[in-house]
C-alpha positions in Angstrom: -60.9 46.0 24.0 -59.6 48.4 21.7 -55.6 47.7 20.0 -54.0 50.1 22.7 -55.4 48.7 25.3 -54.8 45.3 24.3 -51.1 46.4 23.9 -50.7 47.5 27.2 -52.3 44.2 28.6 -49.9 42.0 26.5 -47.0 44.1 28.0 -48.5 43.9 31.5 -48.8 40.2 30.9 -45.4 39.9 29.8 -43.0 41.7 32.3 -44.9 38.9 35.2 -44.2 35.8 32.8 -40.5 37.6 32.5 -39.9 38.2 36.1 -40.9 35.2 38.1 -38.0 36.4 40.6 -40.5 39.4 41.6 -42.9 39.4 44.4 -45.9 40.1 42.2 -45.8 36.1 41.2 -47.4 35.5 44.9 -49.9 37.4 44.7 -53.5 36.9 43.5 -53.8 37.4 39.8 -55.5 41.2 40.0 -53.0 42.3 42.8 -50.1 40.6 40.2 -51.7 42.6 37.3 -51.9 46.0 39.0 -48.2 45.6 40.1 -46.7 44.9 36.6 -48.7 47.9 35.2 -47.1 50.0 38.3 -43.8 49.0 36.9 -44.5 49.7 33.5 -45.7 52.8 34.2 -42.6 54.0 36.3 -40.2 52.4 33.7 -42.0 54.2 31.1 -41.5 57.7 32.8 -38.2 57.2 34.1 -37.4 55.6 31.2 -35.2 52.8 32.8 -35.8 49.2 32.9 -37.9 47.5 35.4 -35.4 45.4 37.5 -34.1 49.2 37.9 -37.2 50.7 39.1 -38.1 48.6 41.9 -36.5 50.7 44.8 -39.0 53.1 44.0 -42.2 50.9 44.6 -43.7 51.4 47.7 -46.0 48.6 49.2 -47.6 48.2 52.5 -50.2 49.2 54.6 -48.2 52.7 55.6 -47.0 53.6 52.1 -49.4 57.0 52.5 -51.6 55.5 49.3 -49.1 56.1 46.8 -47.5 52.7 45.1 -44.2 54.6 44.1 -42.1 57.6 44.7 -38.9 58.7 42.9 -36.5 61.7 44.5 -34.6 64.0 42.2 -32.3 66.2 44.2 -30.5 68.8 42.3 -28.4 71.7 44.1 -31.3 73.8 45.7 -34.2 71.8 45.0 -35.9 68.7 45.6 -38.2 67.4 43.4 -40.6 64.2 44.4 -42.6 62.3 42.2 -45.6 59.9 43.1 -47.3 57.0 41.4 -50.6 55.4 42.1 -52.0 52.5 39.9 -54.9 50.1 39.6 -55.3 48.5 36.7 -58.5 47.0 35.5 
């Protein structure tokens, strides 16, 4: 595994020791991996911190396939964003 990748694993591996108050602790450990690199993804575009991004994570068997969306309105537009993430 090359140093970036191993960077993004340590961080992936951190926010689920840092947030055993999330549902991803249930989980299995690949479901629980694929979460937390959902949410560093997000908090990394939007630039926010997770415990701030989670009412954009979408999970279920109707989501549509995507694992997060985020709405921007501005005055005549609306602008949608969506996220899908596996991580292996």
């Amino acid at each position: 595994m090359d140093i970036a990748k191993q960077i993004i694993d340590q961080r992936v591996r951190k926010i689920i020791d840092e947030n055993p108050d999330l549902e991803i602790v249930s989980r299995d450990d690949e479901r629980k991996l694929s979460t937390a690199f959902l949410l560093l993804g997000v908090a990394a575009y939007l630039d926010k911190d997770i415990a701030d991004i989670l009412v954009y994570i979408t999970e279920g068997g109707s989501d549509g396939g995507f694992d997060a969306a985020v709405l921007d309105v501005d005055v005549d537009t609306l602008h949608v964003t969506f996220f899908q993430a596996k991580y292996t």
